[in-house]
C-alpha atoms as one frame of an Amber mdcrd trajectory, in Angstrom:
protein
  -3.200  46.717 -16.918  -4.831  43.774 -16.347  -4.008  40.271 -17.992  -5.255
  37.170 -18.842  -3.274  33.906 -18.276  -3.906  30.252 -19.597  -3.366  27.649
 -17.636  -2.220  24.656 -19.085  -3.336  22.289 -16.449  -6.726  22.874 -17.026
  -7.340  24.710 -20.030  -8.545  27.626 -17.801  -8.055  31.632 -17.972  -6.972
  33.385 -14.916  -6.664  37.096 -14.483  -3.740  38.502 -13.089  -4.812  41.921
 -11.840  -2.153  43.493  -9.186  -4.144  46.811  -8.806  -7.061  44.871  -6.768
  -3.973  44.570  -3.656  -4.305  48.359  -3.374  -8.166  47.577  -1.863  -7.559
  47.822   2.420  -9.419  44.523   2.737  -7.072  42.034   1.233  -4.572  40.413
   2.879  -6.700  40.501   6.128  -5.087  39.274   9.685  -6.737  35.419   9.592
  -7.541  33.441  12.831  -4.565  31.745  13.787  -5.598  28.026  15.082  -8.076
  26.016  14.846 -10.014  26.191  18.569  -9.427  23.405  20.960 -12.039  21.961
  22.645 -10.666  21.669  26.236 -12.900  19.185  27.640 -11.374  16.484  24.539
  -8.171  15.954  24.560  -6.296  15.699  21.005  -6.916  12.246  19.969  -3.477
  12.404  18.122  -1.853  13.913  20.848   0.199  11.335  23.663  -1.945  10.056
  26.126  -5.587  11.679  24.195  -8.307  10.028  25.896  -9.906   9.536  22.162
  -6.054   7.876  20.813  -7.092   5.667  17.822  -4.786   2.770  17.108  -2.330
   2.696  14.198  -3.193   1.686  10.416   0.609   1.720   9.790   3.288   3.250
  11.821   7.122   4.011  11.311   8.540   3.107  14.360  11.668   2.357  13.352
  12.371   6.166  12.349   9.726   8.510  13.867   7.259   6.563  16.077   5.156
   9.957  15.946   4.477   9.592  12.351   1.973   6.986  11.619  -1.557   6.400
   9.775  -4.765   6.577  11.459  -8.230   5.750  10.525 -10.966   9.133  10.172
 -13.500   9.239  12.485 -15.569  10.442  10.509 -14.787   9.212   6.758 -15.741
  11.074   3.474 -15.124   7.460   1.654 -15.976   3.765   3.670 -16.244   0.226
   2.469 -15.242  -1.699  -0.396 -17.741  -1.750  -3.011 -16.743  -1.232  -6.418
 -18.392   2.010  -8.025 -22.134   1.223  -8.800 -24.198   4.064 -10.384 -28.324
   3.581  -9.799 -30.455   6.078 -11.856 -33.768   8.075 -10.315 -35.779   9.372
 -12.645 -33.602  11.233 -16.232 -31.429  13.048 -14.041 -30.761  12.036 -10.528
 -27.599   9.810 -10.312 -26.487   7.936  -7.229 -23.685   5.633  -5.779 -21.770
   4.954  -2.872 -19.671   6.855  -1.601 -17.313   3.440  -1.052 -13.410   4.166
  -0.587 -10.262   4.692   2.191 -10.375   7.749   4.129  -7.054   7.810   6.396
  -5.209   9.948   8.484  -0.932  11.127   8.386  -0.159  12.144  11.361   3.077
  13.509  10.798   4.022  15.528  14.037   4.072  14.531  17.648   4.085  18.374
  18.382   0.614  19.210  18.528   1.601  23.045  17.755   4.132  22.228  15.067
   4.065  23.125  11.530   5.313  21.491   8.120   7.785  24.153   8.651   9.569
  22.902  11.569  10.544  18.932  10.361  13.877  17.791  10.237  15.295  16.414
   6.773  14.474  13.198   8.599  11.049  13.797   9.496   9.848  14.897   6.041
  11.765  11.961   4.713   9.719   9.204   7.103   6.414  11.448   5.913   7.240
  11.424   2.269   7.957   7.407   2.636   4.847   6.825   4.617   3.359   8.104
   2.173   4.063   6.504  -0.675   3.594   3.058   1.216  -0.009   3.917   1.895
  -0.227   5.057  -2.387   1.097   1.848  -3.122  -1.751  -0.026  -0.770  -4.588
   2.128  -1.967  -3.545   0.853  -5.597  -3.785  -2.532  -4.475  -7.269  -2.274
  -3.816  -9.438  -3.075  -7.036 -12.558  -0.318  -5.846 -10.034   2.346  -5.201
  -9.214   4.435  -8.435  -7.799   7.492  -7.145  -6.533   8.606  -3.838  -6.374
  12.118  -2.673  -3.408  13.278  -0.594  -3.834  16.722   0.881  -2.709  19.030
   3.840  -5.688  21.459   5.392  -3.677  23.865   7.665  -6.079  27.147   9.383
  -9.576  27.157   9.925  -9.363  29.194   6.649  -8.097  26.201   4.812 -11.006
  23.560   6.186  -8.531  22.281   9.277 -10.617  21.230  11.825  -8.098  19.610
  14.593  -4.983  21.449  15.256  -2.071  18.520  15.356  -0.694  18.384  12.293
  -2.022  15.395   9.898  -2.669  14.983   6.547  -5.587  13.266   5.173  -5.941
  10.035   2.400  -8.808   9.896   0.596  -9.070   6.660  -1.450 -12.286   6.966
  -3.756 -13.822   4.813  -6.095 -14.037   7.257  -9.187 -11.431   9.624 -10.601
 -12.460  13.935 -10.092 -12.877  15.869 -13.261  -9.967  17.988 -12.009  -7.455
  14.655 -12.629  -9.280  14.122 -15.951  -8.773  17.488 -16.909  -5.113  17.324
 -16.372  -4.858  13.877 -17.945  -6.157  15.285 -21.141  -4.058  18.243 -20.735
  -1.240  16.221 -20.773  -2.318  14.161 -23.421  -2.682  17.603 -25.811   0.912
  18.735 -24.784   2.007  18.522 -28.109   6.193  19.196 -26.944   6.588  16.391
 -24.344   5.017  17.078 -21.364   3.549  20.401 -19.550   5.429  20.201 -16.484
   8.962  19.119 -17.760   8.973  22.114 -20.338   7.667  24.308 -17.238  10.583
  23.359 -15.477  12.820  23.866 -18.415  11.318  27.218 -19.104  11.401  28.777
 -15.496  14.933  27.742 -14.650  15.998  29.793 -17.741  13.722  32.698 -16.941
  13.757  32.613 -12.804  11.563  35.242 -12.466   9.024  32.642 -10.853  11.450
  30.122  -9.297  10.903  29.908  -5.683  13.539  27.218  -5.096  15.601  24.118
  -6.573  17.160  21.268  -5.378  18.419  18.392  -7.008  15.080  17.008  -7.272
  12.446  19.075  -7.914  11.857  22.853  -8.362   9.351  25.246  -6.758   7.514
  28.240  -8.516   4.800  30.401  -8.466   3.357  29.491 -11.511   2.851  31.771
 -14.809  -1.012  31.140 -14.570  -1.179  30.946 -11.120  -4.391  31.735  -9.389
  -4.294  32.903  -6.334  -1.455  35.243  -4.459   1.530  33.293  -3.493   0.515
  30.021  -5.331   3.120  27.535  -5.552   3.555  24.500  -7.839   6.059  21.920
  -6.846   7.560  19.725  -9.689   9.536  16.542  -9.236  12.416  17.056 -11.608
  12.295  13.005 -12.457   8.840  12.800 -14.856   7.389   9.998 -13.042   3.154
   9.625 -14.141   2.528   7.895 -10.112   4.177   9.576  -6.589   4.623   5.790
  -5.760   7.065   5.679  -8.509   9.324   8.103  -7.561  12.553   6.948  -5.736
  13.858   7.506  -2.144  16.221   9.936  -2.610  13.433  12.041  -5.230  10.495
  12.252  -2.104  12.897  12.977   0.275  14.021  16.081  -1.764  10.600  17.351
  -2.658   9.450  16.609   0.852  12.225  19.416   1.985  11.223  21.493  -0.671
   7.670  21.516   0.325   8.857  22.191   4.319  10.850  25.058   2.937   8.469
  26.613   0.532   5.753  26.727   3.239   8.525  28.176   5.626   9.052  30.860
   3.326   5.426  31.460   3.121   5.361  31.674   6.989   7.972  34.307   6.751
   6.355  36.859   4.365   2.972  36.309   5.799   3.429  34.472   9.567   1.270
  31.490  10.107  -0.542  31.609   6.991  -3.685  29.181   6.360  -2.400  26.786
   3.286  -3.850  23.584   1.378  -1.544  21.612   0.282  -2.347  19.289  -2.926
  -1.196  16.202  -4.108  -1.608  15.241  -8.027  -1.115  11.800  -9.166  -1.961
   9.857 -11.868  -4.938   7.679 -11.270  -3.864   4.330  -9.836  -4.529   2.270
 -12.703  -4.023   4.799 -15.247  -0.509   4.609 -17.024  -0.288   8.538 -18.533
   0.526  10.762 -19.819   0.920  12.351 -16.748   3.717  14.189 -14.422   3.463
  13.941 -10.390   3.022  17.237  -8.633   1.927  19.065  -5.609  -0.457  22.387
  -5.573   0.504  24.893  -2.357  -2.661  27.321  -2.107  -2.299  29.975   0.996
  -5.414  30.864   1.746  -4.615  34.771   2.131  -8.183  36.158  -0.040 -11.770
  34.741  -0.097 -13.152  33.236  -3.781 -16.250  35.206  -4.125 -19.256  35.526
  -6.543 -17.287  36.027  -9.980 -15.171  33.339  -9.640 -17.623  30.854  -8.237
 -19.675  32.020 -10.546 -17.189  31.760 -13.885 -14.698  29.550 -12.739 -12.067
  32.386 -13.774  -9.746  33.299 -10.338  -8.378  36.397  -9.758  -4.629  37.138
  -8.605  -4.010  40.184  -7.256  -0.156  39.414  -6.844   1.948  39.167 -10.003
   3.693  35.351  -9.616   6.825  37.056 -10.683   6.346  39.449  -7.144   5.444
  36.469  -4.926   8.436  34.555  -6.023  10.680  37.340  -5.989   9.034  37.682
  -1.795   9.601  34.227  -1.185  13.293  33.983  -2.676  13.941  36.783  -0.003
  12.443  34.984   2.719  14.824  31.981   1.834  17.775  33.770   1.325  17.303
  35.609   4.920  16.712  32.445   6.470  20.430  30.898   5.053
């Protein structure tokens, strides 16, 4: 039987509804990479003929991890948010903001799976130096961290990067959580999550010192992950060394597992922060989507998703795929 799960987050229903697997479509064989144009080399690639110099580098541990500019940038200039009105209900401003790149491999076919300790370390800390500029810019309100990997998933180059989006507003989806937070009458959502699943384990993925993995209760999609710092810090650029590195290996070995059950699965990968010059309540986190069904009508049309694999299986999967790999 079917059943319908509230998500805390966002005050939303999801249905979790394992008998829709049985249907021969799902889980359909995805296109693997994203398709090179041979005639441009990759710009983030040594020697590519487009190579765009560095916003900040970290040379003095991985000189292939560094921040570029986009190209082509969602968010540009630094003009605080101004709204102009067109008639009663046409609403307008610019689109003013950051828009960077992490480039966090210098293997232009390598995965978040395959970096060191050391290389997710330098990633984690690059990022958090580039969280703490953002919020030192007074028309930046909210940056955006995320990871697009697969065509499926929005990826349109290959090498591996991350993108920064630095925008002058905060998204609904960041106010929703803030006020989520704020109605958490116990504490707060995520430190009683992590409280709960460690004595259930029926959706822990994985735990280290410093955070824990799961596929959450109300999770979505199949194989959903939500990765909580176990320090309840409201801003990533608050957490310490020693916390990013550990989530940072976490998040290489969660999507490793994924790559196991389901080989080079499409993913986003979602950072949630507070916004920069909010002070809470709020909890750090980081949203791991694979991208293994297509959102269709009733979902777009209801905003209520539909899981087709228990979290409790999909953990259970992905604790496997760990333990094989020890």
């Amino acid at each position: 039987m079917s059943q319908l799960r509230l998500n805390p987050l966002t005050g939303r229903w999801v249905t979790i509804v394992s008998s829709r697997a049985e249907r021969p479509t799902d889980f359909a064989p995805r296109t693997r990479a994203v398709e090179a144009d041979a005639t441009r080399p990759c710009p983030f690639c040594a020697g590519g003929a487009e190579a765009v110099p560095s916003i900040s580098t970290t040379a003095e541990f991985d000189p292939n991890v560094c921040i570029v500019p986009n190209r082509y940038p969602a968010f540009q200039g630094d003009e605080s948010l101004a709204v102009r009105n067109f008639g009663p209900v046409h609403v307008q401003a610019e689109a003013s903001g950051i828009h960077e790149l992490l480039v966090y491999s210098g293997d232009h076919d390598a995965s978040l799976a395959d970096l060191s300790d050391d290389q997710i370390a330098t990633v984690m800390h690059l990022l958090r130096k580039r969280f703490v500029e953002h919020a030192s810019e007074p028309h930046v309100r909210y940056t955006q961290a995320i990871v697009n990997h697969g065509r499926e998933a929005g990826a349109s180059l290959a090498h591996p990067h991350a993108q920064l989006l630095g925008m002058p507003f905060v998204p609904g989806e960041i106010l929703d959580e803030e006020r989520a937070f704020a109605r958490f009458a116990g504490g707060c959502i995520l430190c009683a999550t992590v409280e709960a699943e460690l004595v259930d384990g029926a959706r822990v993925v994985l735990a280290n010192d410093d955070c824990v993995v799961v596929c959450p209760f109300w999770g979505g999609t199949p194989y959903e992950l939500l990765v909580i710092p176990r320090s309840h810090e409201v801003h990533l650029q608050d957490a310490g060394a020693g916390e990013l590195s550990g989530v940072g290996r976490a998040l290489r070995d969660s999507v490793a597992a994924l790559n196991k059950v389901h080989s080079d699965v499409a993913f986003n990968l979602i950072v949630h922060t507070a916004p920069h010059h909010h002070g809470g309540p709020f909890h750090w986190h980081i949203h791991l989507a694979p991208k293994l069904v297509t959102v269709a009508g009733f979902e777009m049309g209801t905003g209520v998703m539909f899981n087709i694999v228990p979290p409790e299986d999909a953990a259970a999967d992905l604790r496997a795929a760990i333990a094989a790999s020890v």
